[in-house]
Structures are given as C-alpha cells and as structure tokens.
N, C-alpha and C positions, 0 to 999 in steps of 0.2 A: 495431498502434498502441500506440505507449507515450509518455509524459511524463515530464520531470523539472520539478520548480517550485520555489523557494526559499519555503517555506512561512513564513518569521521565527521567531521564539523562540516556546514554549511546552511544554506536556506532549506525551509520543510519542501520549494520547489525542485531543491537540486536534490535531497535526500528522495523523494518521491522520483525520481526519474531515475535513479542510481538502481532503488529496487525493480524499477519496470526492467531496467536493461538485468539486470542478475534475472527477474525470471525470466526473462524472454530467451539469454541465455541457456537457463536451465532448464525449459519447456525444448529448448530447441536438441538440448544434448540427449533428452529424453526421446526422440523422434515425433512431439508432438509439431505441427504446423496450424494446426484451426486454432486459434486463440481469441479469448476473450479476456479482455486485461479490465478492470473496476479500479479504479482512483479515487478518491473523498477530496481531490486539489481541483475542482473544475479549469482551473488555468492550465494547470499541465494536460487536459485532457482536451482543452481545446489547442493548443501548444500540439500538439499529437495528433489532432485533427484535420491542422494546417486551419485552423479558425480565430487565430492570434500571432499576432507577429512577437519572436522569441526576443527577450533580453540578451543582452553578450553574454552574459557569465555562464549561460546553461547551452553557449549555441552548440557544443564538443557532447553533449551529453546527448539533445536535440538529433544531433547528426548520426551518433550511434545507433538512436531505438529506432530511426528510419532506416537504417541500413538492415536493421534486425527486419524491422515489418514488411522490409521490400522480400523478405525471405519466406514468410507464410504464404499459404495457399487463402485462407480466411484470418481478418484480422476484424475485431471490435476492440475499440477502446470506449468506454463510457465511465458516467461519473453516478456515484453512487455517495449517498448520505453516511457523515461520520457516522452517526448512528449504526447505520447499513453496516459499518465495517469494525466492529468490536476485534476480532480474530486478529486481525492484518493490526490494526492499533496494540493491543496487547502483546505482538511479537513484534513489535519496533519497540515498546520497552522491554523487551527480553533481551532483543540484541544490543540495548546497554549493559549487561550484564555480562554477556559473553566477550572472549576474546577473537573468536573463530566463526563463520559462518558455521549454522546451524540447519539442517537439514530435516525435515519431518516426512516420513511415508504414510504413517499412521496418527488417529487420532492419539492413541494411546502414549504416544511419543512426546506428543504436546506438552509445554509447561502449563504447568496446573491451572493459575489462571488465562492462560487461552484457550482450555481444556472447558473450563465450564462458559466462554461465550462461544464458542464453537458449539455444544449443547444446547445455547441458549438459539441458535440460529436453526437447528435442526430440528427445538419443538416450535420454532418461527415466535419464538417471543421478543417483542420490541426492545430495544435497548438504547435508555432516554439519557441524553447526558445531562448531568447533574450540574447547576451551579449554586454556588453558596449565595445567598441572600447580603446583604446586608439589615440588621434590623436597624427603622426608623425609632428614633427616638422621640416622644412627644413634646413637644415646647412647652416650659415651664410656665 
C-alpha cells in the first residue's frame, strides 16, 4: 500500500509530518493498529519521539500525529536513510503532479518510476544519491 498527496507549500518538516498523519489516518481506516512509520527527516522523528522540543509552526501538526499514536496498540517511528527511501521520495514527486490524493494497493498500480525503485528495494539493491561535481580547473 502506498500514496501520493499534494501536501501545499511549507517546510520538508511540516510536509513530512503532514504525510505521517495522512498515513496514520489511513492505516487506521484500514483497521490496522501495529505501526511502524520510516522518516529520512531525523528531526521529525525525534520531534515524534518526544527527543526534541518542537518549533511553533509545526506544534498543531505535532499535536495531531500524538493524538493518532496514543491510538495504536504498537507504535515505532524510526529514521531511515534518504537513500533507504527511494519509493516514498519518488511519490512525493508524483504528488506534484497530481491534483488529488493518490492511492496504491498494488505494485502494479505504481507510477513507473516508483515502480522500478520499489523493484529496486525488493532485489535489495542500494540506491546512492547522485551529486553533480563540479570540474576543477587547472591554473594557467
């Protein structure tokens, strides 16, 4: 199961806690309770953890996903390397694209490229992020 949502403007810490509450929501309409939530923002996940004291602008956001977690039976939040998280990155740019929350049951469902790092996770192949160089120039 995976979503894309158009979360609107704000910080990647307010956007990253927007989507924790939409799944937490959506695991929960599901009848799931055991939850294990993966973040690549180690601040929101210590923010979540109660292992950082929150900023004002996310405290309404903060207040909701504890309202949520005080409702599981089992809860982990951990933090997991961008790297780690190809799938969930690739459909936060998909939900620029959309106008509507998106919903996945199936792989098969997936937009294409979330389709091949989702494969790419499933034969456990590392996914290294790329930065462009600059070339040095030699002094004259």
């Amino acid at each position: 199961m995976a979503f894309a949502a158009a979360l609107g403007t704000g910080t990647n810490n307010k956007a990253e806690m927007e989507a924790a509450i939409f799944g937490l929501t959506w695991a929960f309409e599901l009848g799931y309770r055991n939850i294990v939530l993966e973040l690549d923002l180690k601040l929101v996940v210590k923010l979540m953890n109660q292992q950082a004291a929150p900023q004002w602008n996310i405290l309404a956001q903060l207040d909701r996903i504890q309202k949520l977690m005080s409702q599981t039976q089992k809860f982990k939040c951990s933090h997991v390397y961008r790297e780690a998280n190809g799938v969930a990155d690739a459909l936060s740019k998909h939900s620029h694209q959309t106008g509507s929350p998106q919903i996945y049951f199936s792989q098969h469902q997936l937009p294409m490229a979330t389709r091949e790092y989702y494969q790419m996770d499933l034969m456990e192949m590392p996914n290294f992020r790329r930065k462009k160089t600059k070339k040095i120039k030699e002094p004259p």
